[in-house]
C-alpha positions as CSV (number, residue, x, y, z in Angstrom):
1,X,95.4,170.2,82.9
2,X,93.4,167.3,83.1
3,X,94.9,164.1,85.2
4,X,94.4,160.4,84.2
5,X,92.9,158.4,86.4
6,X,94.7,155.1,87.8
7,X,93.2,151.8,88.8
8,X,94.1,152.0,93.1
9,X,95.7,149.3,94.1
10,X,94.6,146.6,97.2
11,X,95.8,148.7,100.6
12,X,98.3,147.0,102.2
13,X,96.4,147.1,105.4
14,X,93.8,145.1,103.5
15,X,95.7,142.6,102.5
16,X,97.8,142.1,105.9
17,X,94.0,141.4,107.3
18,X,93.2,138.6,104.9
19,X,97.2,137.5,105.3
20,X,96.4,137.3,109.1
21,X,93.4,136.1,109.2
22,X,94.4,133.3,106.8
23,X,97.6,132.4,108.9
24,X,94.6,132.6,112.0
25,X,93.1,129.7,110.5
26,X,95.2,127.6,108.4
27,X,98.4,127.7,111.0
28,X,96.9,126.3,113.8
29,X,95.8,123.3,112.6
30,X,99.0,122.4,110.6
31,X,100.9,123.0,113.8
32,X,98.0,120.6,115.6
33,X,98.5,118.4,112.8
34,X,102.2,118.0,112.4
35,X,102.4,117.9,116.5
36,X,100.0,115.0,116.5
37,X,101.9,112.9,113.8
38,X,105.2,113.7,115.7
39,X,103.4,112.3,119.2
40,X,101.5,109.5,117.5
41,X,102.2,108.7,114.5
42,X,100.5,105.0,114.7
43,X,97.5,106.3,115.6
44,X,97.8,108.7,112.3
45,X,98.4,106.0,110.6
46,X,95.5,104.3,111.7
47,X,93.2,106.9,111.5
48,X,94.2,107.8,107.5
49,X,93.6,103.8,106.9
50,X,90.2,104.0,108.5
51,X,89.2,107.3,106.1
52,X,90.6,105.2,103.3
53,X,88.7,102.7,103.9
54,X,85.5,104.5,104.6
55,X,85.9,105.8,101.1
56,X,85.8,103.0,99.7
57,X,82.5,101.7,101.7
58,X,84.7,99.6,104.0
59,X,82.7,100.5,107.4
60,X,84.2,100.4,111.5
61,X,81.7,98.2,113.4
62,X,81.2,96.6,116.8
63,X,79.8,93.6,118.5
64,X,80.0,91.5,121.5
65,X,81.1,87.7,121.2
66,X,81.7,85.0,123.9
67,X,85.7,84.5,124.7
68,X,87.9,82.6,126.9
69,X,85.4,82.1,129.5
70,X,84.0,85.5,129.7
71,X,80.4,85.7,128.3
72,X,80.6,89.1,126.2
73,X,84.0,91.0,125.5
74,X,83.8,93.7,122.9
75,X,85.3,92.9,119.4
76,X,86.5,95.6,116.5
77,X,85.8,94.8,113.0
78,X,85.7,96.1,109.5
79,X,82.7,94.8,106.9
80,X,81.5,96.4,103.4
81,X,80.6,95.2,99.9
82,X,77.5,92.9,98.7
83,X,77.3,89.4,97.7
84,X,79.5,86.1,99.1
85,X,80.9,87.1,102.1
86,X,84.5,86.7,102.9
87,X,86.1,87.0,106.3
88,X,89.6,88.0,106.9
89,X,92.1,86.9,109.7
90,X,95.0,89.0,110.4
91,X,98.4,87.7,111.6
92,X,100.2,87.5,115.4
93,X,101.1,91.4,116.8
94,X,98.2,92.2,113.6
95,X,95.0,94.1,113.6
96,X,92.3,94.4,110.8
97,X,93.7,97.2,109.3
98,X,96.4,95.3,107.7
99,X,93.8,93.7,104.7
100,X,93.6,97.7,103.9
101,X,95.0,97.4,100.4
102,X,93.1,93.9,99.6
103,X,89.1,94.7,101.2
104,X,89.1,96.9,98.6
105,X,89.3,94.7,95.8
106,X,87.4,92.3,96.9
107,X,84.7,94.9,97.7
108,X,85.1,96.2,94.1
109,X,84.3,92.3,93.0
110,X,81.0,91.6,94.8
111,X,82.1,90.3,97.7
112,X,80.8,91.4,101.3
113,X,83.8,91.1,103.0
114,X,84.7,91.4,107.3
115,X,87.7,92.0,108.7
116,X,88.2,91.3,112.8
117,X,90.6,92.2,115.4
118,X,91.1,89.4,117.0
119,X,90.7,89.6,121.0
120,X,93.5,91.4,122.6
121,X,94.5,92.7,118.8
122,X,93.6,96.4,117.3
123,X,90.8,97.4,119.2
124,X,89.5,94.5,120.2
125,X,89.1,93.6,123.9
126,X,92.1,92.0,125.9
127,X,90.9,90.2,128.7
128,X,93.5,89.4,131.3
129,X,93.1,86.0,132.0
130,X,93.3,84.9,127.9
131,X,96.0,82.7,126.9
132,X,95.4,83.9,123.3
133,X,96.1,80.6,122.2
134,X,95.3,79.1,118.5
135,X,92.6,77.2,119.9
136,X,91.0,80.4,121.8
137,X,91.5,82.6,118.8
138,X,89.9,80.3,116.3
139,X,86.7,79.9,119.2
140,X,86.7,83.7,118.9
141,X,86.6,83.5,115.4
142,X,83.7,80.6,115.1
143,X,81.4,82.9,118.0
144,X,82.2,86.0,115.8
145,X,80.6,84.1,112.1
146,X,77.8,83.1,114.5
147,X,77.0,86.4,115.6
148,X,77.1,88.0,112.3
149,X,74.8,84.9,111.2
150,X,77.8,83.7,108.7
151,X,77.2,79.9,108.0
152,X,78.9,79.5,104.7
153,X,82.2,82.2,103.4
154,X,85.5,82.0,101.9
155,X,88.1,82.0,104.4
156,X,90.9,83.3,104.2
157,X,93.8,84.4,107.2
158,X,97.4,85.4,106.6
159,X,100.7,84.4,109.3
160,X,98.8,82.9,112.4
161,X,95.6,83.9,111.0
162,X,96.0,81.5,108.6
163,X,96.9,78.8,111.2
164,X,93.6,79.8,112.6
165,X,91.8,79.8,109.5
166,X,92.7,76.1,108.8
167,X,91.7,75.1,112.2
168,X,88.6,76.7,111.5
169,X,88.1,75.5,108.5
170,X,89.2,71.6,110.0
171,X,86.6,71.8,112.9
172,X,83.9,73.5,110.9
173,X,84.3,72.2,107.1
174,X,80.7,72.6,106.2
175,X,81.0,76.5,107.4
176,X,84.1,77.1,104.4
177,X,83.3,77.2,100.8
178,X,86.8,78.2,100.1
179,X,90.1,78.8,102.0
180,X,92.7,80.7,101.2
181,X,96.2,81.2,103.4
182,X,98.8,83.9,103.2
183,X,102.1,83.1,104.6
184,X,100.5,80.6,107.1
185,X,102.0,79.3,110.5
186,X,100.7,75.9,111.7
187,X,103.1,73.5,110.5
188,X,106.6,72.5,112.4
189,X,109.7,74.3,110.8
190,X,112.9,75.4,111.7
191,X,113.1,78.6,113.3
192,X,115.8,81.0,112.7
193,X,115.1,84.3,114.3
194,X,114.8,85.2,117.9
195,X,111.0,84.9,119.0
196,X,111.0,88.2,120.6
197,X,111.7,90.2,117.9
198,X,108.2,90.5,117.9
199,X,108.0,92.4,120.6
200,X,111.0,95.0,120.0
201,X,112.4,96.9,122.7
202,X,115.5,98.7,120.9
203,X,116.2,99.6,117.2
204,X,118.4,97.0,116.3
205,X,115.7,94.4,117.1
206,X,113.0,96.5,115.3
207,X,115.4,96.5,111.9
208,X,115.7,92.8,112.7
209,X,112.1,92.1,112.8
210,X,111.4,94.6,109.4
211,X,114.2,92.5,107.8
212,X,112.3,89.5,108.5
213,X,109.0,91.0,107.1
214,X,110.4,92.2,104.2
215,X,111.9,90.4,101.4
216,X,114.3,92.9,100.7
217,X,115.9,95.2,104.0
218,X,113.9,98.7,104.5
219,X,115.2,101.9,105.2
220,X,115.1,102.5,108.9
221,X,112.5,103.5,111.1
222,X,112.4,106.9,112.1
223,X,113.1,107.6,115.7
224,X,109.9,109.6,116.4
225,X,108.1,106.4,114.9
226,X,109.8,103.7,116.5
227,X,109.9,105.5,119.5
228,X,105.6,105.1,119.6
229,X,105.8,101.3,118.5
230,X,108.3,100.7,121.4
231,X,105.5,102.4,123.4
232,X,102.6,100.7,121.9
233,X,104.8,97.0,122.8
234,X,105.0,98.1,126.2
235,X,101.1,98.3,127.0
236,X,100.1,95.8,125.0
237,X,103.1,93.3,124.1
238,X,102.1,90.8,126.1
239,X,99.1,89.7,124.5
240,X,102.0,88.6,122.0
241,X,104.1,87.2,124.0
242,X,101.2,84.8,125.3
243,X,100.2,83.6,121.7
244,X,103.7,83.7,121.3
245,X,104.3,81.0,123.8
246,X,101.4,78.7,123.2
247,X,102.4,78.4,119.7
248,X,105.9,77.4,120.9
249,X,104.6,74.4,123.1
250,X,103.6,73.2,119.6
251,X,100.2,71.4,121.3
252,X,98.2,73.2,118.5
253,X,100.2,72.3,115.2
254,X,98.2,71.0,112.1
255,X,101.4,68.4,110.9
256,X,99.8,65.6,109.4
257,X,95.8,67.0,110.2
258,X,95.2,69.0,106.8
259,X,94.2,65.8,104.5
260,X,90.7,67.0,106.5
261,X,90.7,69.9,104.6
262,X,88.3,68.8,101.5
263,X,87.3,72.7,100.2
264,X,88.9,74.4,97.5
265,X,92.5,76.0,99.0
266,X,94.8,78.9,97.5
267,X,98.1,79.2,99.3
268,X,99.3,82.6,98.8
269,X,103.5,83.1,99.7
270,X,105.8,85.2,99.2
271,X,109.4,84.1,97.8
272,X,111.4,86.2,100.0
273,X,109.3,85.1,103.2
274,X,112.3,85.1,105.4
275,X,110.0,84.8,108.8
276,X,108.3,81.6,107.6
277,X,109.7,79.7,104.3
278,X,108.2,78.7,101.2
279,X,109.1,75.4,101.8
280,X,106.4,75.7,104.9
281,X,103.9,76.6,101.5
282,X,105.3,73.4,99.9
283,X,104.3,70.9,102.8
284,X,101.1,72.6,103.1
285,X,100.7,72.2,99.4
286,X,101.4,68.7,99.6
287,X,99.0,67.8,102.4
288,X,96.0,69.0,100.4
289,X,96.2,67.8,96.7
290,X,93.6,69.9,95.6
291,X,95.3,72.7,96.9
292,X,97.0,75.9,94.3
293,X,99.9,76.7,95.4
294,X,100.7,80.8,94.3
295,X,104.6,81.8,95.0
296,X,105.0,85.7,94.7
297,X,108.4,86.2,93.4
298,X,110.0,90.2,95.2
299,X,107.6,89.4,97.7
300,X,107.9,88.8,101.4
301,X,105.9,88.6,104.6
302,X,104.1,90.8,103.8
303,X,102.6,90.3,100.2
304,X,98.8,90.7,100.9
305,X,100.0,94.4,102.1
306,X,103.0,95.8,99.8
307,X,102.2,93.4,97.1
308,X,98.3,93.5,97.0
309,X,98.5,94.6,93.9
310,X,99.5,91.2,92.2
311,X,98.1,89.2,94.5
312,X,94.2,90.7,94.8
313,X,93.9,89.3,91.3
314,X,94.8,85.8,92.0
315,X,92.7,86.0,94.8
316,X,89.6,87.3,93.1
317,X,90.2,84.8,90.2
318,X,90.0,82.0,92.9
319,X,87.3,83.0,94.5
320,X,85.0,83.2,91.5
321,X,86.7,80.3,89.5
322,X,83.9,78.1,88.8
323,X,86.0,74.8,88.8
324,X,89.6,75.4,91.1
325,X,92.6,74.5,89.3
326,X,93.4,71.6,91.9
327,X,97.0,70.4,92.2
328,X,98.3,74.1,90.5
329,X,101.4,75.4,91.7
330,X,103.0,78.2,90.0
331,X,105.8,81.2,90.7
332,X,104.6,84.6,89.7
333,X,107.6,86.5,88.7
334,X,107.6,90.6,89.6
């Protein structure tokens, strides 16, 4: 009697093999993975900015500049894009990393654009003897545009970045075409918070802190994370704490010393800044009449990072504007 053949199945021998040897190499590296995000999660973080980044032509570089006496300390900073260039100052307890979501756009628009560490910031050098004062930090800043042979950008710096910017931009007017600010220090105000709460030690004081930052309160950090910032504060909080206190002596405040400022000026704010107050964006605004004055509404701190999306426009429609709207103030609702 003649038999019908069957189609023979895989051997289950054959496939445990490729099911082990698929485990053999895809496991490991989850595990790896997974371990490494658990045990340093900033770092992660950092690491999947700087691949973002790189994807969008945003390249790591480094050079030496002069700095607080010392005649060459290392410096970190981002640069990509062609055409004007632009040049980026992050905040106090910042690094470069945080103009992630805005280089980008500006890239996108024809604009070369660099991003620093300051010194003793990201991984930029932190010499010992550095007071990381305005005045030192905005030096740094000027020996970094002349070593990357920068004699006329747009300007721009965010929280005391931008307090660095306009002194910059005060001492050195014929180096700025065009200024911009994004939730500035440099002016006296009121403050309301405890100081160091940027430098957090326990978790109520890091929710405190995020509250500021944010306009509206976050979930809570997980403990895994919080436990690596509270590391990363304790190796290098004291840079902070220095800038910290020579901000508070109050020797380097711009009250009364922006009418210098002759160049085009956006002022970028958030409504829901509750570390530094709109009304700081108001004085600022009045001081320099040709100044626009952009107010963020569901924004906070933070608005050229979780609201780059609104602002990058207004920033690339200032910077190619061919006549600025002088005087303009407006609130941008969500």
């Amino acid at each position: 009697m003649a038999t019908i053949a069957t189609p023979q199945r895989p051997h289950r021998r054959t496939l445990w093999r490729v099911l082990r040897w698929a485990l053999v190499i895809v496991v490991p590296p989850l595990v790896a993975l997974t371990a490494f995000a658990l045990l340093r999660p900033l770092d992660l973080l950092v690491a999947s900015t700087q691949l973002r980044l790189w994807f969008d032509g945003i390249q790591s570089e480094y050079t030496q500049i002069p700095f607080a006496g010392s005649p060459s300390i290392r410096v970190h900073y981002f640069v990509g894009g062609s055409g004007p260039p632009v040049v980026l100052v992050h905040g106090l307890g910042g690094r470069a990393e945080d103009w992630a979501h805005l280089m980008p756009q500006l890239v996108r628009d024809h604009h070369r654009v660099y991003a620093p560490d300051l010194p003793g910031y990201g991984r930029s050098a932190s010499p010992a003897g550095a007071t990381y004062s305005i005045p030192e930090e905005s030096q740094a800043l000027e020996a970094f545009l002349d070593n990357r042979h920068l004699s006329r950008i747009d300007l721009g710096g965010w929280s005391m970045g931008g307090w660095i910017a306009m002194r910059v931009a005060i001492d050195q007017p014929q180096r700025v075409r065009r200024l911009m600010i994004f939730d500035s220090a440099g002016l006296r105000w009121d403050l309301k918070w405890d100081t160091s709460l940027f430098w957090p030690q326990t978790a109520q004081q890091l929710r405190q802190l995020n509250d500021l930052l944010r306009a509206t309160p976050p979930p809570a950090v997980p403990g895994f994370i919080a436990h690596a910032i509270f590391h990363y504060v304790a190796l290098h909080g004291w840079v902070v704490q220095r800038s910290m206190h020579s901000m508070l002596t109050g020797h380097a405040l711009l009250d009364g010393k922006l009418g210098a400022l002759k160049m085009p000026m956006l002022i970028v704010w958030g409504k829901q800044d509750h570390l530094i107050p709109v009304s700081v964006a108001e004085d600022i605004h009045h001081e320099v009449p040709q100044s626009e004055l952009e107010i963020f509404d569901g924004c906070g701190h933070l608005a050229p990072n979780l609201c780059a999306s609104r602002v990058g426009p207004v920033v690339k429609g200032f910077l190619d504007e061919a006549t600025p709207l002088a005087g303009r103030e407006a609130v941008i609702p969500k």
